[in-house]
C-alpha positions in Angstrom: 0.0 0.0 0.0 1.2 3.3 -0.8 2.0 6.3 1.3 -0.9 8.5 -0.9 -3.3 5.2 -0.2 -2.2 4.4 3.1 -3.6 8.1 3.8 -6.7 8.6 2.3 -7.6 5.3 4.0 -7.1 6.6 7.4 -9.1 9.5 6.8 -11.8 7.2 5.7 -11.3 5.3 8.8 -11.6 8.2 10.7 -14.4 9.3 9.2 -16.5 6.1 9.2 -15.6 5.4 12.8 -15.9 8.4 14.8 -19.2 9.4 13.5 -22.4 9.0 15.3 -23.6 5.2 14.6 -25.0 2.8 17.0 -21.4 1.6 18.4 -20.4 5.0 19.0 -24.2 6.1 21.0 -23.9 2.3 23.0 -20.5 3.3 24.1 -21.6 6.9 25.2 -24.6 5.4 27.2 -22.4 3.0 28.5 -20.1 5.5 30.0 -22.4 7.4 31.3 -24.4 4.6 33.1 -21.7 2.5 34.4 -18.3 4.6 33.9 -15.0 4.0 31.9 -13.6 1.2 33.8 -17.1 -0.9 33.7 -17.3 -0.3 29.8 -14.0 -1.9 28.6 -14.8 -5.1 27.9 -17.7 -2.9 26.2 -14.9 -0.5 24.4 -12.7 -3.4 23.1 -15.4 -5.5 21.7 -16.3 -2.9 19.7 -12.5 -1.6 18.4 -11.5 -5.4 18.0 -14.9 -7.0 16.4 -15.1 -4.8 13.7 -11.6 -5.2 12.7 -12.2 -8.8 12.7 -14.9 -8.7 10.9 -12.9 -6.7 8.0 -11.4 -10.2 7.1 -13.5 -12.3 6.4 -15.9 -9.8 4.7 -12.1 -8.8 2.4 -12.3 -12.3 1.9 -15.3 -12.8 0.2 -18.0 -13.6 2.9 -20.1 -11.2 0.6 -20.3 -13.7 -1.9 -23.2 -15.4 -0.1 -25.3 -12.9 -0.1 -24.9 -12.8 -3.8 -25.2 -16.3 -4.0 -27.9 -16.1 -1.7 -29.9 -13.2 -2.1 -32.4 -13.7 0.8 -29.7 -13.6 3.4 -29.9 -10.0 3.0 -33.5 -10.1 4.3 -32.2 -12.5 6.9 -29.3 -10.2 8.1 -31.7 -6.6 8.2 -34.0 -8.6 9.8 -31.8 -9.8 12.8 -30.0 -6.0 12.6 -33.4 -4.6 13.4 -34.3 -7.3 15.9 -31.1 -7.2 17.8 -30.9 -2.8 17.9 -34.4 -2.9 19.5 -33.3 -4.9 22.0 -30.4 -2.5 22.8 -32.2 0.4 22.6 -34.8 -0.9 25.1 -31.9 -1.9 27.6 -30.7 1.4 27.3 -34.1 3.2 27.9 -34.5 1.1 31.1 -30.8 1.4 32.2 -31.5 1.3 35.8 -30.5 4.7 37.7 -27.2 4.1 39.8 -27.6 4.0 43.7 -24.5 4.8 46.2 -22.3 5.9 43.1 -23.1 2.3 41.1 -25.0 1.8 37.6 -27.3 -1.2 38.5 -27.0 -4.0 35.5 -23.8 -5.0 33.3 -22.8 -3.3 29.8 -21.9 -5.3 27.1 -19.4 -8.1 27.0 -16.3 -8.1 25.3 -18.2 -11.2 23.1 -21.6 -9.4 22.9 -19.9 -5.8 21.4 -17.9 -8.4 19.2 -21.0 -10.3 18.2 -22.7 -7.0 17.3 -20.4 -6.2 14.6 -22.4 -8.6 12.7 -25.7 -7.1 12.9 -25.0 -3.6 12.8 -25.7 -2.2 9.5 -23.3 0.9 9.7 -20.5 -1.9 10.3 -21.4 -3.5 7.2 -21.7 -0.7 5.2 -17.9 0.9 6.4 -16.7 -2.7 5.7 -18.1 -2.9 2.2 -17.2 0.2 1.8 -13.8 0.1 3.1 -12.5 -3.1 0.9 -14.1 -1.9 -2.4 -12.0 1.8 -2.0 -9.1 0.1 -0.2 -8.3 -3.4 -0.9 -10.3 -4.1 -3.7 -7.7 -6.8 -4.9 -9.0 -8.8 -1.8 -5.3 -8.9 -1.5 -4.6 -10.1 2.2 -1.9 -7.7 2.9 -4.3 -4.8 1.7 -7.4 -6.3 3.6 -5.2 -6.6 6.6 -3.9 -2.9 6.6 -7.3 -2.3 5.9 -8.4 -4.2 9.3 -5.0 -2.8 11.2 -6.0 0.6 10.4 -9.2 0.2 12.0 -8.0 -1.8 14.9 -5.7 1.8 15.8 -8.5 4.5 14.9 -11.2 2.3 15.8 -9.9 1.7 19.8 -9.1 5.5 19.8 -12.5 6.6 19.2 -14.5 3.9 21.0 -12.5 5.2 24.0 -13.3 9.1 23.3 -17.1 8.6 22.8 -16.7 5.8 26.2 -15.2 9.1 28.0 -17.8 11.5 26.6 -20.4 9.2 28.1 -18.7 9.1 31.6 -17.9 13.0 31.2 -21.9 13.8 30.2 -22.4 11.5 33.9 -21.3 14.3 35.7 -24.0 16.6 34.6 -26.6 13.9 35.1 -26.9 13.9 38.9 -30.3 13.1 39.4 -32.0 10.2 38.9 -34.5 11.5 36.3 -31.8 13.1 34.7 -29.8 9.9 33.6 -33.6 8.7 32.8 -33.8 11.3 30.5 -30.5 10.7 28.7 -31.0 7.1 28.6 -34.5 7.4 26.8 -32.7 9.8 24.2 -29.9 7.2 23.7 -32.4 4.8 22.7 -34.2 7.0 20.7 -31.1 8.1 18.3 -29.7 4.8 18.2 -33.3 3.9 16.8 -33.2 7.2 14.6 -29.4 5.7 12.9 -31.0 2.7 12.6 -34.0 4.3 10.3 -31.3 6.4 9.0 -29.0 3.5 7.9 -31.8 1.0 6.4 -33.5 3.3 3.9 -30.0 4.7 2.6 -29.7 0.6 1.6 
């Protein structure tokens, strides 16, 4: 990869990834409700899965859904599914009590997992080997996945830090109600927003 490619790629990457998309509003809700610390596992499922999921998608995983055009039912299906489920357990994130968000973020495995069904991932990682590795040369699809494996930790861990920064002005009960129900709410607006650009 050349020095000129290598560059335009990382402002893609940048651009894709610190954008508002349901990753980045999961991680702000997580900081906010249960802090930094609590949200790693959160944080690095997000910044690892997607990388991960860069390689086999390089690799030609998108050949079944051309081979099998139904999948692509299948898959919006589940996406939709899966990010109503989040958004309600972020609506009804309970209020913390003595300094503690009751409940658990996400796993390391589930922020992994949701690479798969989050249609903003799939469209950066379509997007992202057709400009960048369009070869579906390994070393290409895995500077591809490096580069978002460096940008991708750096601004899961700023919008995880906004979250827990935005906790300080939410002292009140009703308050962190209130952010939690407009959490949900945008992550269901990016959802809409996402599906009818497809």
């Amino acid at each position: 990869m050349t020095y000129e490619l290598f560059l335009a790629l990382a402002g893609f990457v940048f651009g894709t990834v610190f954008t508002p998309g349901p990753n980045n509003l999961m991680l702000m809700a997580s900081g906010a409700n249960f802090g930094f610390r609590r949200s790693i596992p959160h944080l690095t499922g997000v910044a690892v899965g997607f990388p991960l999921m860069i390689l086999p998608v390089g690799l030609g995983v998108m050949q079944l859904f051309d081979a099998f055009p139904p999948l692509t039912w299948i898959m919006t299906a589940l996406s939709v599914i899966y990010m109503l489920w989040l958004a309600w357990k972020i609506a009804n994130a309970a209020p913390p009590r003595e300094g503690e968000a009751q409940g658990t973020p996400l796993s390391f495995v589930q922020a992994c997992a949701f690479q798969w069904v989050n249609p903003k991932a799939w469209a950066m990682a379509l997007g992202a080997i057709t400009l960048y590795a369009a070869s579906r040369d390994l070393t290409a699809i895995l500077w591809v996945s490096g580069t978002y494996l460096l940008v991708g930790t750096f601004s899961a861990s700023t919008w995880t830090l906004l979250g827990q920064q935005l906790r300080r002005l939410l002292t009140k009960p009703a308050q962190l109600r209130v952010f939690n129900w407009t959490m949900a709410a945008v992550l269901l607006a990016s959802l809409a927003a996402i599906l009818l650009q497809q």
